[in-house]
mmCIF file of the N, C-alpha and C atoms, coordinates in Angstrom:
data_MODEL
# 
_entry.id   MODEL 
# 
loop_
_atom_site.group_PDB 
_atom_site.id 
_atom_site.type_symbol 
_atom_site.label_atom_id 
_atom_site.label_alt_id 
_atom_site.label_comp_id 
_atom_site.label_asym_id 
_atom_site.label_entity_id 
_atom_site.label_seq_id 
_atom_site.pdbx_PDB_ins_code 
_atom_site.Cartn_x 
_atom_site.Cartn_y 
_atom_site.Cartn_z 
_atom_site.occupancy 
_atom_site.B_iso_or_equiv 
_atom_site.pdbx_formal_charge 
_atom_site.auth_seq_id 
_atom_site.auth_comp_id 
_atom_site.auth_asym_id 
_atom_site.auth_atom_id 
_atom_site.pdbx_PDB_model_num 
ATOM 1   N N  . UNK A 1 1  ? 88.537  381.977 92.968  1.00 0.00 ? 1  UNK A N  1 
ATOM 2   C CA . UNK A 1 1  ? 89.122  383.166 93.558  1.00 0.00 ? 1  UNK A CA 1 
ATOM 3   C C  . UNK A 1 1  ? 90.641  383.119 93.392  1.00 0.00 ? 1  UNK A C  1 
ATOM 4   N N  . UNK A 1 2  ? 90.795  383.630 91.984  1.00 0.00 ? 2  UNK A N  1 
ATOM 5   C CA . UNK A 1 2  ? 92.955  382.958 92.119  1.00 0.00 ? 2  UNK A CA 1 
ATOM 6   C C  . UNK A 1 2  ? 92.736  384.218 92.370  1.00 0.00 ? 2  UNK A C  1 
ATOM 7   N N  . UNK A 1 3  ? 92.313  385.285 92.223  1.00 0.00 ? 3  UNK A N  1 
ATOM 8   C CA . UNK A 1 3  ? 93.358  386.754 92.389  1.00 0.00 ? 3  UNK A CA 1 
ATOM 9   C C  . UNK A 1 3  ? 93.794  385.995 94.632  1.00 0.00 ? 3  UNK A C  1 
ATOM 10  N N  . UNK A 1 4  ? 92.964  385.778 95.220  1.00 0.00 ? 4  UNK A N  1 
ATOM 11  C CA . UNK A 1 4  ? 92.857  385.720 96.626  1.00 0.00 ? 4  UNK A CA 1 
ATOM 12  C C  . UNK A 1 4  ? 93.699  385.012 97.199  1.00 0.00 ? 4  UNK A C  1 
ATOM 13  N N  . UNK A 1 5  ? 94.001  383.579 95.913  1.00 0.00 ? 5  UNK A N  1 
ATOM 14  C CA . UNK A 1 5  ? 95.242  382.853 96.162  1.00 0.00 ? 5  UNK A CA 1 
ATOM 15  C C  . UNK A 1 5  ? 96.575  383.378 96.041  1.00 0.00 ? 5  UNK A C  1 
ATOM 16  N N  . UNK A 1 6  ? 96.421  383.954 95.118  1.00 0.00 ? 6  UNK A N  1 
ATOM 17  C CA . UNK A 1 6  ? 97.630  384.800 94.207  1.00 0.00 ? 6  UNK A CA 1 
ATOM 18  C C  . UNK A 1 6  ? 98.605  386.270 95.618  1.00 0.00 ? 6  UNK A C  1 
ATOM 19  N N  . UNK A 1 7  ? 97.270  386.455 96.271  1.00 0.00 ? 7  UNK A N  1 
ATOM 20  C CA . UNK A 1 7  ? 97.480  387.433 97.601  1.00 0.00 ? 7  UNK A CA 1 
ATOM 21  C C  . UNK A 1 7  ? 97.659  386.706 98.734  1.00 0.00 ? 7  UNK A C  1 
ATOM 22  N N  . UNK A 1 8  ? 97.294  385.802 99.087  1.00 0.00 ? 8  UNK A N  1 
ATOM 23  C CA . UNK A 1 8  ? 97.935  384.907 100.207 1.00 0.00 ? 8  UNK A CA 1 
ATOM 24  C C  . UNK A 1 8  ? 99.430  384.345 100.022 1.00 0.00 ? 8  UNK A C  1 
ATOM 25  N N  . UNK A 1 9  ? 99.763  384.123 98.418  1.00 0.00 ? 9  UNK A N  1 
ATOM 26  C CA . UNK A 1 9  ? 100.901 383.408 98.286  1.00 0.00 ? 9  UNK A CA 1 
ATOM 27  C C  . UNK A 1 9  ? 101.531 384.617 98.569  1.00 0.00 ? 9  UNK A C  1 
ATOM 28  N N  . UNK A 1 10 ? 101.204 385.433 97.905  1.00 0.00 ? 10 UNK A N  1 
ATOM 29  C CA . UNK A 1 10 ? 102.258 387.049 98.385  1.00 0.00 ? 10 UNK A CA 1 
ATOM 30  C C  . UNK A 1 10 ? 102.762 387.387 99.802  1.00 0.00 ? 10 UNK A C  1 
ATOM 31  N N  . UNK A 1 11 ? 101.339 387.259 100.857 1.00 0.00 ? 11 UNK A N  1 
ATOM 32  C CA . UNK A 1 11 ? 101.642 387.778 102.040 1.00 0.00 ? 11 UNK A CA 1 
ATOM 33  C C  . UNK A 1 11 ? 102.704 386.523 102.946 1.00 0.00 ? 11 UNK A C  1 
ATOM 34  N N  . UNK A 1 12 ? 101.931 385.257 102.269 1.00 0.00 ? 12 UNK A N  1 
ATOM 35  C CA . UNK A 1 12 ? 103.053 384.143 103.007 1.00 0.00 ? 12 UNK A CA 1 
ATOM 36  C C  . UNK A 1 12 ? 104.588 384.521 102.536 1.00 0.00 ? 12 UNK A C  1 
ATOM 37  N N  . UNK A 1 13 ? 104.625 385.145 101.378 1.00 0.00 ? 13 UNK A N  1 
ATOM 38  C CA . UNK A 1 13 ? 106.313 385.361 100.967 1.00 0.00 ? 13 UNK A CA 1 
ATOM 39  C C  . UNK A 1 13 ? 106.721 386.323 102.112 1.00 0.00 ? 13 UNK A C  1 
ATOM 40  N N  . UNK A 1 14 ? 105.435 387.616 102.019 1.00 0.00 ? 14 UNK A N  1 
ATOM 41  C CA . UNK A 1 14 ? 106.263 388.457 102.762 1.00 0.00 ? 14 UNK A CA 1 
ATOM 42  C C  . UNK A 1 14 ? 106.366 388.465 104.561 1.00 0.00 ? 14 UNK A C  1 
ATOM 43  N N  . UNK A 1 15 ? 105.482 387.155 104.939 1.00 0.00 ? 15 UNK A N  1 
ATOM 44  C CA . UNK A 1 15 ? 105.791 386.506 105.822 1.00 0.00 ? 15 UNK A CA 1 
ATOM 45  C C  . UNK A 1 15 ? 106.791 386.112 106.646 1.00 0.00 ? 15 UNK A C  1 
ATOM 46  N N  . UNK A 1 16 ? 107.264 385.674 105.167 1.00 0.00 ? 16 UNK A N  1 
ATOM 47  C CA . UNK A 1 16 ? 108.257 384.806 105.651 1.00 0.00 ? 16 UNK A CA 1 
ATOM 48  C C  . UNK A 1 16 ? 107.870 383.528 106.173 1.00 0.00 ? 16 UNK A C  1 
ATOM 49  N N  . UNK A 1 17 ? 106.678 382.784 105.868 1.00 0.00 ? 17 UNK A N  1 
ATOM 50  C CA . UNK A 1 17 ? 106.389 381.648 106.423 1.00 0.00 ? 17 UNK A CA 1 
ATOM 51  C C  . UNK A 1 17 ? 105.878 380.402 105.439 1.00 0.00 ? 17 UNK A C  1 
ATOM 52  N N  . UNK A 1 18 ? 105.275 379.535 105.797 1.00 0.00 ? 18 UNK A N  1 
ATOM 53  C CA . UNK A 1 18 ? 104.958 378.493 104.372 1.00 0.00 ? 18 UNK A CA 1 
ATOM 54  C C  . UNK A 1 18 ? 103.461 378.800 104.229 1.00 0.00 ? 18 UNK A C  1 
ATOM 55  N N  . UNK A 1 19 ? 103.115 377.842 103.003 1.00 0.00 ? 19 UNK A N  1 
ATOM 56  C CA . UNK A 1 19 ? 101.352 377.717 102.818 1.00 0.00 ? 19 UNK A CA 1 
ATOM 57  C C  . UNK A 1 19 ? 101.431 376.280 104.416 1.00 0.00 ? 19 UNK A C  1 
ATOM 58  N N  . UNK A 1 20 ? 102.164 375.590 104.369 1.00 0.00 ? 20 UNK A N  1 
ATOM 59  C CA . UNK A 1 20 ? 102.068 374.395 105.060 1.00 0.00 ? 20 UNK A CA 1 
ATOM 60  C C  . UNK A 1 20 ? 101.804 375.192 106.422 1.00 0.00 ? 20 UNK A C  1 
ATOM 61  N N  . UNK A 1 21 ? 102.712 375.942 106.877 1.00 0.00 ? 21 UNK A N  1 
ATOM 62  C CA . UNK A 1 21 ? 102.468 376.629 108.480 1.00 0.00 ? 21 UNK A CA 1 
ATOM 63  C C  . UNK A 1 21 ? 101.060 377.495 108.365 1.00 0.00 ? 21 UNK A C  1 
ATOM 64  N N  . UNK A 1 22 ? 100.978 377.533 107.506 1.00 0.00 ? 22 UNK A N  1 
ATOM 65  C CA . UNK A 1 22 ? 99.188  378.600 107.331 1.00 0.00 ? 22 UNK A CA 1 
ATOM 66  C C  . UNK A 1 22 ? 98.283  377.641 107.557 1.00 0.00 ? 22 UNK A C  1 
ATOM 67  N N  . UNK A 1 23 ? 98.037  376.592 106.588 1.00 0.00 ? 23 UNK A N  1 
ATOM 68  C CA . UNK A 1 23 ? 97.210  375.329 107.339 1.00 0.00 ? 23 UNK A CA 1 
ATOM 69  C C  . UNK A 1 23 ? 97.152  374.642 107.861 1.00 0.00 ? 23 UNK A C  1 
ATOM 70  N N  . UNK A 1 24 ? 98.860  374.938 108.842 1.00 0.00 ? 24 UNK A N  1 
ATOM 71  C CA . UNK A 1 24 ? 98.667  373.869 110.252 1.00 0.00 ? 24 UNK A CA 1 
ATOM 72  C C  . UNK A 1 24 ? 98.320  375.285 111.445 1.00 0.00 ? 24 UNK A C  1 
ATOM 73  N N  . UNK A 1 25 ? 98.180  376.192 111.042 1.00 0.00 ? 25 UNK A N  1 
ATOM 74  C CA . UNK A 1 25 ? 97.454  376.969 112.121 1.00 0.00 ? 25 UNK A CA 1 
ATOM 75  C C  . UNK A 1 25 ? 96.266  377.069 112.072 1.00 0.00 ? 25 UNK A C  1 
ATOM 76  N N  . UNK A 1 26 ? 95.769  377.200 111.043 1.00 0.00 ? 26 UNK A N  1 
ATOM 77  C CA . UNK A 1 26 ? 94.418  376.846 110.576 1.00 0.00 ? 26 UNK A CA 1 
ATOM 78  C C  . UNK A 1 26 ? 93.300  375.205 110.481 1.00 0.00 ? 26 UNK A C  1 
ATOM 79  N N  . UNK A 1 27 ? 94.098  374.795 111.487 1.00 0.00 ? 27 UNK A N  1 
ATOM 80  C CA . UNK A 1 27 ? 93.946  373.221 111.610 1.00 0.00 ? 27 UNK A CA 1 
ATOM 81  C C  . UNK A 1 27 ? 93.247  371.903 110.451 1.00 0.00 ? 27 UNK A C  1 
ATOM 82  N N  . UNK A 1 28 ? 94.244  372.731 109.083 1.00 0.00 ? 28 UNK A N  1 
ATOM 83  C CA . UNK A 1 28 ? 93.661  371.883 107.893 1.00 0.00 ? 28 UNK A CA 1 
ATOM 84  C C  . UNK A 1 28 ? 94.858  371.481 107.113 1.00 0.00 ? 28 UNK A C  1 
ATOM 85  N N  . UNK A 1 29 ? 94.794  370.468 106.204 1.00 0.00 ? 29 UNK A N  1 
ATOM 86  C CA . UNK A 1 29 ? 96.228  370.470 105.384 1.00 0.00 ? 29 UNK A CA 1 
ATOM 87  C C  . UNK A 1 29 ? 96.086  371.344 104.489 1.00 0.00 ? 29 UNK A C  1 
ATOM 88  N N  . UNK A 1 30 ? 97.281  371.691 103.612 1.00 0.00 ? 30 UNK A N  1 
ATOM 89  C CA . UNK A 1 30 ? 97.570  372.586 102.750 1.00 0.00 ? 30 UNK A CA 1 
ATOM 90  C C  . UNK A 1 30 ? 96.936  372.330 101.326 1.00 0.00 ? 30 UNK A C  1 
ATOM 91  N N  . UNK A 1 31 ? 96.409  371.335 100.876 1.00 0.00 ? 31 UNK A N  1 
ATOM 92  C CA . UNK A 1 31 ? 95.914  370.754 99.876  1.00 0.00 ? 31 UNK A CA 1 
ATOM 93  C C  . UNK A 1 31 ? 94.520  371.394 99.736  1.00 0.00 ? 31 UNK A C  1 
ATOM 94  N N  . UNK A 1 32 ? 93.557  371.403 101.149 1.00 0.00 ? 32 UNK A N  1 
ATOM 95  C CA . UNK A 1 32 ? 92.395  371.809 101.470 1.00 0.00 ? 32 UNK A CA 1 
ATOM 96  C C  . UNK A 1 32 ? 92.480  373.356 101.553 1.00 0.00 ? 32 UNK A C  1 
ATOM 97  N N  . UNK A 1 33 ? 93.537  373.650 102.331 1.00 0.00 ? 33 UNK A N  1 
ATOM 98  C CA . UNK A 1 33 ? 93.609  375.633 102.319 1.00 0.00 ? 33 UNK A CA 1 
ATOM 99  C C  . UNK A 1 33 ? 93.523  375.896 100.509 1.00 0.00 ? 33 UNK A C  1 
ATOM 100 N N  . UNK A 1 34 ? 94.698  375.032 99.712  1.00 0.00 ? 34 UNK A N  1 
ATOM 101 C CA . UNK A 1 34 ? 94.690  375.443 98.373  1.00 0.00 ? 34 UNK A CA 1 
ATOM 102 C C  . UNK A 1 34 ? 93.388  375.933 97.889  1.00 0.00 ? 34 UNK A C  1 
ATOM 103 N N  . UNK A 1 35 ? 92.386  374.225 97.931  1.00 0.00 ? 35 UNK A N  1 
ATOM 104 C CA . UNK A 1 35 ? 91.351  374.469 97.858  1.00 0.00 ? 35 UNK A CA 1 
ATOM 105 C C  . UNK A 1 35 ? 90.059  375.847 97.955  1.00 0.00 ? 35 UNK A C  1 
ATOM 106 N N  . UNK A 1 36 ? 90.254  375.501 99.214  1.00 0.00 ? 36 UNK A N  1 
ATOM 107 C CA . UNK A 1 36 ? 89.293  376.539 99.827  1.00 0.00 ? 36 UNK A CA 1 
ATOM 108 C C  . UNK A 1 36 ? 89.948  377.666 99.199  1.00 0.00 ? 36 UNK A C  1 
ATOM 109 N N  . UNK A 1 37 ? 90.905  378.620 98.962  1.00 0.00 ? 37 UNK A N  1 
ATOM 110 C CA . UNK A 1 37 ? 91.779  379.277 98.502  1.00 0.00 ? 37 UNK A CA 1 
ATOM 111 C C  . UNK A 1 37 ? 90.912  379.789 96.665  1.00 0.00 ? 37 UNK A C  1 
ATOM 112 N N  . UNK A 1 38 ? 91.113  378.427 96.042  1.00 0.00 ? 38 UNK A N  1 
ATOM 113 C CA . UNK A 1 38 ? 90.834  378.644 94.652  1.00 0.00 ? 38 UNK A CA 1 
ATOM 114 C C  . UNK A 1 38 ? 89.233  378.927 94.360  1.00 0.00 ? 38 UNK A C  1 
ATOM 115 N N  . UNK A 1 39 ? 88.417  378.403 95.764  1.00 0.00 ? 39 UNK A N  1 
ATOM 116 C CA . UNK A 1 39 ? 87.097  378.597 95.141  1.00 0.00 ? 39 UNK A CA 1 
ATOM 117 C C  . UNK A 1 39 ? 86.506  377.275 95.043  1.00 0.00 ? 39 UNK A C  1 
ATOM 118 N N  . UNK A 1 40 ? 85.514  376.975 93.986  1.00 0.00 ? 40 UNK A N  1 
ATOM 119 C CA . UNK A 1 40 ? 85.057  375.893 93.198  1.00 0.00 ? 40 UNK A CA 1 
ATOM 120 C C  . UNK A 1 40 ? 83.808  375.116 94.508  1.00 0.00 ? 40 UNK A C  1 
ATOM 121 N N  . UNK A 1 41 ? 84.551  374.043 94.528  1.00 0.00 ? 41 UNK A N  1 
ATOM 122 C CA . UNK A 1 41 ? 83.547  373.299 95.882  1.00 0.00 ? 41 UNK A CA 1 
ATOM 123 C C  . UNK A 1 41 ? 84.297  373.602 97.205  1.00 0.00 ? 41 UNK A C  1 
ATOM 124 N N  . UNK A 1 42 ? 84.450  373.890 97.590  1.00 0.00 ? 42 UNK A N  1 
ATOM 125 C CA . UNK A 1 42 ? 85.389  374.640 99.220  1.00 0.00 ? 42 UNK A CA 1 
ATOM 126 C C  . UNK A 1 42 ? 85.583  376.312 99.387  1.00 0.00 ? 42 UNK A C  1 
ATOM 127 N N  . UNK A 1 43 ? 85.120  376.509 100.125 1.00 0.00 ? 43 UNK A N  1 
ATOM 128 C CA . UNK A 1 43 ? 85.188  377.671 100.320 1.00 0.00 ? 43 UNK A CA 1 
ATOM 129 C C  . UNK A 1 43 ? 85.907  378.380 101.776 1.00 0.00 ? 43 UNK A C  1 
ATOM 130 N N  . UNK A 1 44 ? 86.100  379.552 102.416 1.00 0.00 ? 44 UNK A N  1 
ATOM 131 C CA . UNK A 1 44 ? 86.615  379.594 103.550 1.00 0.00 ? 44 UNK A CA 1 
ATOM 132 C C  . UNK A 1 44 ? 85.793  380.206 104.193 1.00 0.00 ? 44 UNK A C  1 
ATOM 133 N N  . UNK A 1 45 ? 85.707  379.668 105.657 1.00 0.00 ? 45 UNK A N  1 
ATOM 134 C CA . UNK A 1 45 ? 84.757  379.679 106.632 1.00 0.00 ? 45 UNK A CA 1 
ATOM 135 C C  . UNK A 1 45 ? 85.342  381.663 106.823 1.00 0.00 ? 45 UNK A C  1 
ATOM 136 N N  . UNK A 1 46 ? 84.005  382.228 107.152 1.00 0.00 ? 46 UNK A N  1 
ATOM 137 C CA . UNK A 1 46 ? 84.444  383.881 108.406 1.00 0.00 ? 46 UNK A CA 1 
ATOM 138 C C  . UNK A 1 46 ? 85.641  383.559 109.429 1.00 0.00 ? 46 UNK A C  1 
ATOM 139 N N  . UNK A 1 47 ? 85.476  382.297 109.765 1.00 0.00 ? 47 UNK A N  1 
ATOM 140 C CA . UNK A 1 47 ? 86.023  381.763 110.818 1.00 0.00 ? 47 UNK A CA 1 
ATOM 141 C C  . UNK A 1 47 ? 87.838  381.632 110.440 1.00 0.00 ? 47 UNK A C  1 
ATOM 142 N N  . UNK A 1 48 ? 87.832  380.739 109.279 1.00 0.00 ? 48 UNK A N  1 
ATOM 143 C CA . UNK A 1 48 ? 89.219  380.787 108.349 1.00 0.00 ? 48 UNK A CA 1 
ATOM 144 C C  . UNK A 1 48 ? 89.892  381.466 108.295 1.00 0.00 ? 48 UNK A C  1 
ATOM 145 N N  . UNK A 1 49 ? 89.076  383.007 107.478 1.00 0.00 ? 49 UNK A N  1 
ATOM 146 C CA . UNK A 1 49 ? 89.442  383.855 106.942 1.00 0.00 ? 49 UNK A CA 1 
ATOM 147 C C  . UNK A 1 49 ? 90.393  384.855 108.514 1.00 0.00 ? 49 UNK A C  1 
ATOM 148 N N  . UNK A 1 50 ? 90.028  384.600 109.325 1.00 0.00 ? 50 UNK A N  1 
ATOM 149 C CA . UNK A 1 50 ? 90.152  385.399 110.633 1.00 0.00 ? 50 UNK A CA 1 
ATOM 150 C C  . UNK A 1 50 ? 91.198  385.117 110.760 1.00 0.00 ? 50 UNK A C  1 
ATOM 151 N N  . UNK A 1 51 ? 91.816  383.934 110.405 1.00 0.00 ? 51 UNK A N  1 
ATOM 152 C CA . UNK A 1 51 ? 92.728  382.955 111.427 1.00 0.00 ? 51 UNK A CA 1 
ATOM 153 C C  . UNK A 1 51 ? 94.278  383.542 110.483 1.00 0.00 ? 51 UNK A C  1 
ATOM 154 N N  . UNK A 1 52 ? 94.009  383.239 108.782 1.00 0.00 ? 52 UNK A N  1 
ATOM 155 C CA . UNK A 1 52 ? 94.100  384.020 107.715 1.00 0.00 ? 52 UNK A CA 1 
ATOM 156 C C  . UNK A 1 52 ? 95.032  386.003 108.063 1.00 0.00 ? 52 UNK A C  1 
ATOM 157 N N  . UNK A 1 53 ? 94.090  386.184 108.280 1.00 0.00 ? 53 UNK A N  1 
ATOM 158 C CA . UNK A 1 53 ? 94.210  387.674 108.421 1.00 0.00 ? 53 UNK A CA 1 
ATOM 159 C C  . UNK A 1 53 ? 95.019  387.899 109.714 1.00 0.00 ? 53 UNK A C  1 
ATOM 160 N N  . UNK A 1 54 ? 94.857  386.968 111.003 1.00 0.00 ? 54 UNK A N  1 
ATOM 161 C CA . UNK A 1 54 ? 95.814  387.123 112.001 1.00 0.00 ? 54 UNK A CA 1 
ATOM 162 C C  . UNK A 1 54 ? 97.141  386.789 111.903 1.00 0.00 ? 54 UNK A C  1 
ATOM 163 N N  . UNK A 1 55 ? 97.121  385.334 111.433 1.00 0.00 ? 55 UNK A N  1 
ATOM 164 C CA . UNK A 1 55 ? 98.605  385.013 111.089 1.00 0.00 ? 55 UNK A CA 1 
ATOM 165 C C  . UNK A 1 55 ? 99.563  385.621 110.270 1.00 0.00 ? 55 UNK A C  1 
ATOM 166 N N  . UNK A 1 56 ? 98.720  386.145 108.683 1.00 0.00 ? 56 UNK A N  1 
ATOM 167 C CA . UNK A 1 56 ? 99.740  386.775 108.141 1.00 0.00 ? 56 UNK A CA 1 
ATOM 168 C C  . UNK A 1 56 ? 99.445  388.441 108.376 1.00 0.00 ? 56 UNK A C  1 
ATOM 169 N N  . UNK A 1 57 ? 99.395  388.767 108.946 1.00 0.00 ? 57 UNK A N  1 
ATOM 170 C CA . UNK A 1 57 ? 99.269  390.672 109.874 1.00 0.00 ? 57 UNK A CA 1 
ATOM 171 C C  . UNK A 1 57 ? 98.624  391.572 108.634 1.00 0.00 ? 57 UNK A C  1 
ATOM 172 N N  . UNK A 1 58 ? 97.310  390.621 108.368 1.00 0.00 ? 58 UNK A N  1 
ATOM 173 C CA . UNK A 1 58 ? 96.812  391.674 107.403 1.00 0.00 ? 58 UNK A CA 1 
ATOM 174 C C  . UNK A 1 58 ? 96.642  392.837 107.782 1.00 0.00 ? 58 UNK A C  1 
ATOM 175 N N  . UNK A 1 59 ? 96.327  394.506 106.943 1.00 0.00 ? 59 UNK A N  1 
ATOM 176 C CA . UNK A 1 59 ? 95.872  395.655 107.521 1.00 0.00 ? 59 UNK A CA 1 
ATOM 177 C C  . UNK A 1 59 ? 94.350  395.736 107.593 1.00 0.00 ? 59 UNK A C  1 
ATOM 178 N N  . UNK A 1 60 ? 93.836  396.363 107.570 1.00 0.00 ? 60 UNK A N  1 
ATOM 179 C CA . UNK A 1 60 ? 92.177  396.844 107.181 1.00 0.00 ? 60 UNK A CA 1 
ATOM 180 C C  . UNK A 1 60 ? 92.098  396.546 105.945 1.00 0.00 ? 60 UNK A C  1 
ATOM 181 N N  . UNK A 1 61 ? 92.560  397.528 105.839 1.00 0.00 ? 61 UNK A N  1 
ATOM 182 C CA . UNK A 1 61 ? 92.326  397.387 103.735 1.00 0.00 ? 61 UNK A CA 1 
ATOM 183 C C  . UNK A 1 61 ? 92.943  396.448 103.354 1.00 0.00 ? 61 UNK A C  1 
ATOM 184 N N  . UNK A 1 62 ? 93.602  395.347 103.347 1.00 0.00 ? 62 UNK A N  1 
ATOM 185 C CA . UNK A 1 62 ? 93.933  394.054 103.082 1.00 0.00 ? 62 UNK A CA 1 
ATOM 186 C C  . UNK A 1 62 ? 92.701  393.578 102.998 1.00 0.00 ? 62 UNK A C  1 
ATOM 187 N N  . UNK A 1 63 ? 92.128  392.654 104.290 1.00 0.00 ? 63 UNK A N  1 
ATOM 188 C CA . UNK A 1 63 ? 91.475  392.476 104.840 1.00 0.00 ? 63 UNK A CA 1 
ATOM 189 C C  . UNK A 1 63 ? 90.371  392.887 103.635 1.00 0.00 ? 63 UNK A C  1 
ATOM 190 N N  . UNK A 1 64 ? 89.705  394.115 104.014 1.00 0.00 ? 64 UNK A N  1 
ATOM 191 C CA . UNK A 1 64 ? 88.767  394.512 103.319 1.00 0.00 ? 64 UNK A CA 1 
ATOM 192 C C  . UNK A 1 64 ? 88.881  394.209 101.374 1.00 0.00 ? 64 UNK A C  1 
ATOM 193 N N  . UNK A 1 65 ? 90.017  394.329 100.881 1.00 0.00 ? 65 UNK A N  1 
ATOM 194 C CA . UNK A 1 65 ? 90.356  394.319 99.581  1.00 0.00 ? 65 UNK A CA 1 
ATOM 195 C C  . UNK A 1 65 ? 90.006  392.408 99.293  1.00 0.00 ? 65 UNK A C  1 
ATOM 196 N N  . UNK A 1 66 ? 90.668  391.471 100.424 1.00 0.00 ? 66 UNK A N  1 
ATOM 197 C CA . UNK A 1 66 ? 90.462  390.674 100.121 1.00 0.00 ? 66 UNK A CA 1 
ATOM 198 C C  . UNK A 1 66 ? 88.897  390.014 100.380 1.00 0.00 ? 66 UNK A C  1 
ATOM 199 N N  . UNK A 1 67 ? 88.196  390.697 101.362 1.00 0.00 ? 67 UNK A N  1 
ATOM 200 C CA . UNK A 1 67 ? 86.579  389.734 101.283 1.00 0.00 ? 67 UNK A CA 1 
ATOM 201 C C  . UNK A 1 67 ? 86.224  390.367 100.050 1.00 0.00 ? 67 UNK A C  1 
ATOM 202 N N  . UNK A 1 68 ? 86.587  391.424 99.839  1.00 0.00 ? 68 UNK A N  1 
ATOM 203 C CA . UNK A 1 68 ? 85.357  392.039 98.534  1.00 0.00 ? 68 UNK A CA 1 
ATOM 204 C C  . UNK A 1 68 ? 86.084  391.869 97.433  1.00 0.00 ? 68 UNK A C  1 
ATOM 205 N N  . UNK A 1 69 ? 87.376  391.024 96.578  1.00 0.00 ? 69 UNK A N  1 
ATOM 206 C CA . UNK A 1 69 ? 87.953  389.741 95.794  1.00 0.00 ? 69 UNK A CA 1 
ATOM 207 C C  . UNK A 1 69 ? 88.470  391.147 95.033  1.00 0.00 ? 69 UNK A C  1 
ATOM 208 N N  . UNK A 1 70 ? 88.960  392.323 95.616  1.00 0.00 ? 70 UNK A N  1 
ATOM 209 C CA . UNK A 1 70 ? 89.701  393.298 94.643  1.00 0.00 ? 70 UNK A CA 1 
ATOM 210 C C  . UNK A 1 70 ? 90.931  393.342 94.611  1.00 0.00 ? 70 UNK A C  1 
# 
């Protein structure tokens, strides 16, 4: 899933915050968010994704654009 990574790195810019503060709110290191992030063997929990979407102030259609990988 890089387009999904590629949109998290965006919203953390427009954040204003790190990948590191995203997976210490998300109570994982940043190595593992990458992970889970790119796909492959890790994936992100409903649960993640929530935590995800709160911290960086996704909208709806964020949100929505990003579960359905558009």
């Amino acid at each position: 899933m890089v387009k999904g990574t590629n949109f998290i790195k965006q919203k953390i810019i427009e954040q204003n915050t790190t990948q590191e503060a995203l997976a210490t709110a998300m109570g994982i290191n940043r190595s593992t968010l990458y992970r889970k992030l790119k796909g492959g063997t890790s994936y992100l929990t409903l649960g993640e994704a929530r935590i995800i979407f709160d911290y960086l102030n996704f909208s709806e259609e964020e949100k929505s654009d990003f579960l359905l990988g558009q």
